[in-house]
C-alpha positions in Angstrom: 11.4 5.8 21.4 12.5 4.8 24.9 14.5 2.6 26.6 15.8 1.9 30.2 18.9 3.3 31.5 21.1 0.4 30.9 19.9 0.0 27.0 21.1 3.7 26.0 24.9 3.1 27.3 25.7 2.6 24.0 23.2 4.3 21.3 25.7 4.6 18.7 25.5 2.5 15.4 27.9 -0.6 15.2 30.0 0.7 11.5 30.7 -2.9 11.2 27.1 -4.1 11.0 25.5 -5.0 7.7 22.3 -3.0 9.1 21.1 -0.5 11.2 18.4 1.4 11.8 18.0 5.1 11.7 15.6 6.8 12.3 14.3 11.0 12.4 12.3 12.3 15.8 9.6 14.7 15.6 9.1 18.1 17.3 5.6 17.7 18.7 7.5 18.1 22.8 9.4 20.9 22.2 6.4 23.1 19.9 3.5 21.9 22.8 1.5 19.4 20.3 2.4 16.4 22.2 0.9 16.0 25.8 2.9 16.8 29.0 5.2 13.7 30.0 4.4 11.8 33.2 7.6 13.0 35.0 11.0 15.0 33.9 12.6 13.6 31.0 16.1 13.1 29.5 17.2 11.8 25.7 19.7 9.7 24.7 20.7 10.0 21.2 16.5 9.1 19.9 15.6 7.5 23.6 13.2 8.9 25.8 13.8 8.1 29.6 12.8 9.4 33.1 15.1 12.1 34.5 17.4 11.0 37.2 16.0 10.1 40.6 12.4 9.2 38.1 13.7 5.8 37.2 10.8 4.3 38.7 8.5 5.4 36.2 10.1 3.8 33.4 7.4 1.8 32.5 4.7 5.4 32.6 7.6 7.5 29.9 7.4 4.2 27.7 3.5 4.2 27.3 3.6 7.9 27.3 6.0 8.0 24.3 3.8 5.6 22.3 0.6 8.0 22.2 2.0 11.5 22.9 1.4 12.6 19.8 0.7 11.4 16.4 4.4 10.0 15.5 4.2 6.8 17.6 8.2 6.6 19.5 7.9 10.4 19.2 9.6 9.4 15.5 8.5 10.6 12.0 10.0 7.8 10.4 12.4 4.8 11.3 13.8 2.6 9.1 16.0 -0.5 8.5 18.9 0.3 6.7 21.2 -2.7 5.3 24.6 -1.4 4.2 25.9 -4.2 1.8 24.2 -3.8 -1.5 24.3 0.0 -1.0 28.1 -0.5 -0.5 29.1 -3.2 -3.5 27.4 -0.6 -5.8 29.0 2.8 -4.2 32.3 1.2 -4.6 31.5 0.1 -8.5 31.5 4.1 -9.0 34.3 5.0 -7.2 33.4 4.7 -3.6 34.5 6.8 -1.1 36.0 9.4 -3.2 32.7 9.6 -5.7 30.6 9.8 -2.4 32.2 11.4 0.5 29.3 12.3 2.3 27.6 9.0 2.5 30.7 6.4 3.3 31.2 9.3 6.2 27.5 8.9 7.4 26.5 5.8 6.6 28.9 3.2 5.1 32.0 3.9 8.1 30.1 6.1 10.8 32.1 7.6 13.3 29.0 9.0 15.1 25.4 8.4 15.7 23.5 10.9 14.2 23.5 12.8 10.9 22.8 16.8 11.2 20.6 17.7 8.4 23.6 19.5 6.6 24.9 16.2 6.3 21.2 15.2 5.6 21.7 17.2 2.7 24.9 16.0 0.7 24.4 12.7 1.2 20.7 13.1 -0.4 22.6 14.7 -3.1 24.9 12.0 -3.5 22.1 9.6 -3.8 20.7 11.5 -6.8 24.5 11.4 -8.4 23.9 7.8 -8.2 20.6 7.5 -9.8 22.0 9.4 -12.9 25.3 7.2 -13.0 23.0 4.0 -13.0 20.5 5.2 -15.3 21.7 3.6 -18.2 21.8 0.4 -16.9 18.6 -2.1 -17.1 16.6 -4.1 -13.9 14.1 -7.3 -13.9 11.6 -6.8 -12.0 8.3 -9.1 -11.0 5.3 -6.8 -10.5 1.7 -6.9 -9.5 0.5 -6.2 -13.0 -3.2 -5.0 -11.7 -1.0 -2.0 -9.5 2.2 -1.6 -10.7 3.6 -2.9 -7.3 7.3 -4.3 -7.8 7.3 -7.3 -5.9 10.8 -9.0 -6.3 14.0 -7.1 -8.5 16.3 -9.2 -9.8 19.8 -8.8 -8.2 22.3 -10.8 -7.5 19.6 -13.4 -6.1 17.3 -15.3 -9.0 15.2 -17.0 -6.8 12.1 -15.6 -5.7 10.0 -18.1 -3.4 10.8 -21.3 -1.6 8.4 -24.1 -0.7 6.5 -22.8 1.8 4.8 -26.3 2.0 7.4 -29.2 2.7 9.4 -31.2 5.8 12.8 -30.7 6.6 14.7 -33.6 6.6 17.7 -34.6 8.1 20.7 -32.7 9.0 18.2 -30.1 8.7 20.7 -28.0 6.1 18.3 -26.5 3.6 19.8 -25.2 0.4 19.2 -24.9 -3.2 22.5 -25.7 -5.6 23.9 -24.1 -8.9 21.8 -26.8 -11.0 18.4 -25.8 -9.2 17.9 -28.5 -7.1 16.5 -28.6 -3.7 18.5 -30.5 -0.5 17.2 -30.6 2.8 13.4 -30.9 2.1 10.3 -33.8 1.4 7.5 -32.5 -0.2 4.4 -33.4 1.0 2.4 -36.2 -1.6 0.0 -33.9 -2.9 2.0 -30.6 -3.0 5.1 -31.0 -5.5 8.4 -29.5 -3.4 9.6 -26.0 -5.9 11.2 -23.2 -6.0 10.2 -20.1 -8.6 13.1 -17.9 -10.1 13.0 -14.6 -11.9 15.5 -15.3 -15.0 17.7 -12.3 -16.7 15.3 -13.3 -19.9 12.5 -11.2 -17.8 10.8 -15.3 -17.6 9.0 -16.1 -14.5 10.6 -20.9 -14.3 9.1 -22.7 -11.7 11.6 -25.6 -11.0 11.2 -28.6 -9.1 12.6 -30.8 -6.6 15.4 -31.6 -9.0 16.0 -28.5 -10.9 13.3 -29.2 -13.7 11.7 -26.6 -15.4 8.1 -27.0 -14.9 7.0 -23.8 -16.0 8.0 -20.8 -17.4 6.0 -17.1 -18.6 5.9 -13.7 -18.4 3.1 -12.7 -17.2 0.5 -15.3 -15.3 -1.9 -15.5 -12.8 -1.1 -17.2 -9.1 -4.2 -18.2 -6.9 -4.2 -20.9 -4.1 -5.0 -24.2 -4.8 -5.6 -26.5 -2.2 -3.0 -26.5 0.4 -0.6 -25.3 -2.7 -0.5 -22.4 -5.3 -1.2 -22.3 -8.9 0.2 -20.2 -11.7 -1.7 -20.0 -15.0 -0.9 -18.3 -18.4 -4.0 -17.1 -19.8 -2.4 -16.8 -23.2 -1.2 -20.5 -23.2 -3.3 -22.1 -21.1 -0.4 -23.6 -19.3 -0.5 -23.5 -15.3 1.4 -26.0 -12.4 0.6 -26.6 -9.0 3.5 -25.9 -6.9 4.6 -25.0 -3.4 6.4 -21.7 -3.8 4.3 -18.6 -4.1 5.3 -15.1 -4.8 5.9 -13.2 -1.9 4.0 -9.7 -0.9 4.0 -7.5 1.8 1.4 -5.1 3.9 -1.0 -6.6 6.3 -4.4 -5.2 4.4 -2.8 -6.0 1.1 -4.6 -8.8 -0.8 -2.8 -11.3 -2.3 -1.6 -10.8 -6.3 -3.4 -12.1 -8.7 -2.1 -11.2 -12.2 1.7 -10.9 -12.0 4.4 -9.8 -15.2 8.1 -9.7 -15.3 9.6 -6.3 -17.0 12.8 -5.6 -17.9 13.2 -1.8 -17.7 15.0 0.8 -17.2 17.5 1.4 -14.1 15.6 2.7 -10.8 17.9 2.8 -8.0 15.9 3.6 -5.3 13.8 0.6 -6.3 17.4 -2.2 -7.4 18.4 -1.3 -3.4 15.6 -0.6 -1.4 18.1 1.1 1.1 18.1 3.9 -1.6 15.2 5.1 -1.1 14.7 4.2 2.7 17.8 6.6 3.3 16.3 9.4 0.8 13.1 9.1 3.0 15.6 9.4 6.4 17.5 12.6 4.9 14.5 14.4 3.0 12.9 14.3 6.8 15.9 15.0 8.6 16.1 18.3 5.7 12.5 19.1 6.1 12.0 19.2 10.2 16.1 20.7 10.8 16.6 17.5 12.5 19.4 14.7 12.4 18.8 11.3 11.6 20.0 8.9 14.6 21.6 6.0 13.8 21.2 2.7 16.0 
């Protein structure tokens, strides 16, 4: 990673934030893997920047850093950590004085890096979480061709908003306790709805006014026009809406057969921070490195 002078004044991670990111560098400079640096260079916490009196060549460390080795930033991973889920749940099971470790290094941070010792307790504290929330159950919507979870059920039901509509004004889009939809005009041949994932493990597709227009388990979502379509194969029933499921990765193709599931309790998948920070300290364990927090 690398940054000017002026940006690395103040590396360390803001406690009060509701994120962060953290991330683990690699050891490609210091074992001779990566190639030579342009000039003489200094770290800051997980920045990379010229030595003093080599400001000038700023701009040569930055493109250096990007393709001296295989870990683009010099990093091994680097990740987005939000702390208020991870928090709300820590504190259900005691908080701070159930897990010491990771209200020190994550949760109320009083520095900006986490040696791997530390690594190491708080990946142990994780694992006391996943057994105290193993009795409990989760919702989840997954790709049912992969297995992919796609949307857990939290303390949000709603999956997808229009992604086809026009704000109207004051331009204050929201959605109320009764489902229905302020702030928006559908367009006339794409209805205006929203799609929720129900504690029933039931997939509703609800329009502009909170009516149920659909409503299955497991269907199939395909576009349709300048809208989407779900179908249930069983049924035969299917609406053209506005709201499709969600998915992530650039080469990934768009779902095609989705279910809902309600199963068993897996933390690192309820709060995806889980298992972002298990991936941050089993790195930080395996390469004697900390984990920096910015």
């Amino acid at each position: 990673m690398s940054k000017t002078a002026d940006d690395v004044a103040g590396v360390a991670c803001d406690a009060d934030a509701m994120s962060f990111n953290g991330c683990v560098l690699c050891d490609c400079l210091d074992t001779g893997v990566s190639t030579p640096p342009p000039c003489p260079i200094v770290f800051h916490g997980p920045w990379v920047a010229p030595a003093p009196g080599y400001q000038a060549q700023q701009r040569d460390v930055d493109t250096w850093a990007q393709a001296a080795c295989a870990h683009p930033g010099l990093q091994l991973v680097d990740d987005q950590i939000s702390r208020g889920q991870l928090r709300e749940t820590l504190a259900g099971f005691g908080g701070a004085a159930t897990f010491p470790a990771l209200h020190a290094a994550i949760l109320d941070p009083v520095d900006d890096q986490v040696p791997p010792d530390d690594s190491a307790r708080c990946l142990a504290e994780l694992d006391h979480l996943a057994v105290l929330t193993r009795a409990d159950r989760m919702v989840v919507l997954i790709d049912a061709d992969d297995g992919t979870v796609l949307h857990v059920r939290s303390t949000d039901r709603l999956v997808s908003f229009p992604r086809i509509h026009a704000m109207t004004p004051p331009y204050a889009v929201n959605v109320d306790a009764a489902h229905r939809i302020h702030g928006m005009t559908g367009l006339p041949d794409v209805p205006l709805t929203t799609v929720w994932l129900d504690e029933d493990a039931i997939v509703r597709v609800r329009d502009a006014d909170g009516v149920e227009l659909f409503a299955a388990r497991e269907f199939r979502q395909e576009a349709a026009g300048h809208g989407w379509q779900f179908r249930n194969d069983i049924t035969g029933a299917e609406v053209l809406h506005s709201s499709p499921v969600p998915w992530s990765g650039v080469d990934r193709p768009r779902p095609a057969r989705l279910r809902a599931e309600d199963r068993p309790m897996d933390i690192d998948i309820y709060i995806s921070s889980v298992a972002l920070l298990r991936e941050l300290f089993t790195t930080s364990m395996r390469v004697k490195r900390p984990v920096w927090l910015y």
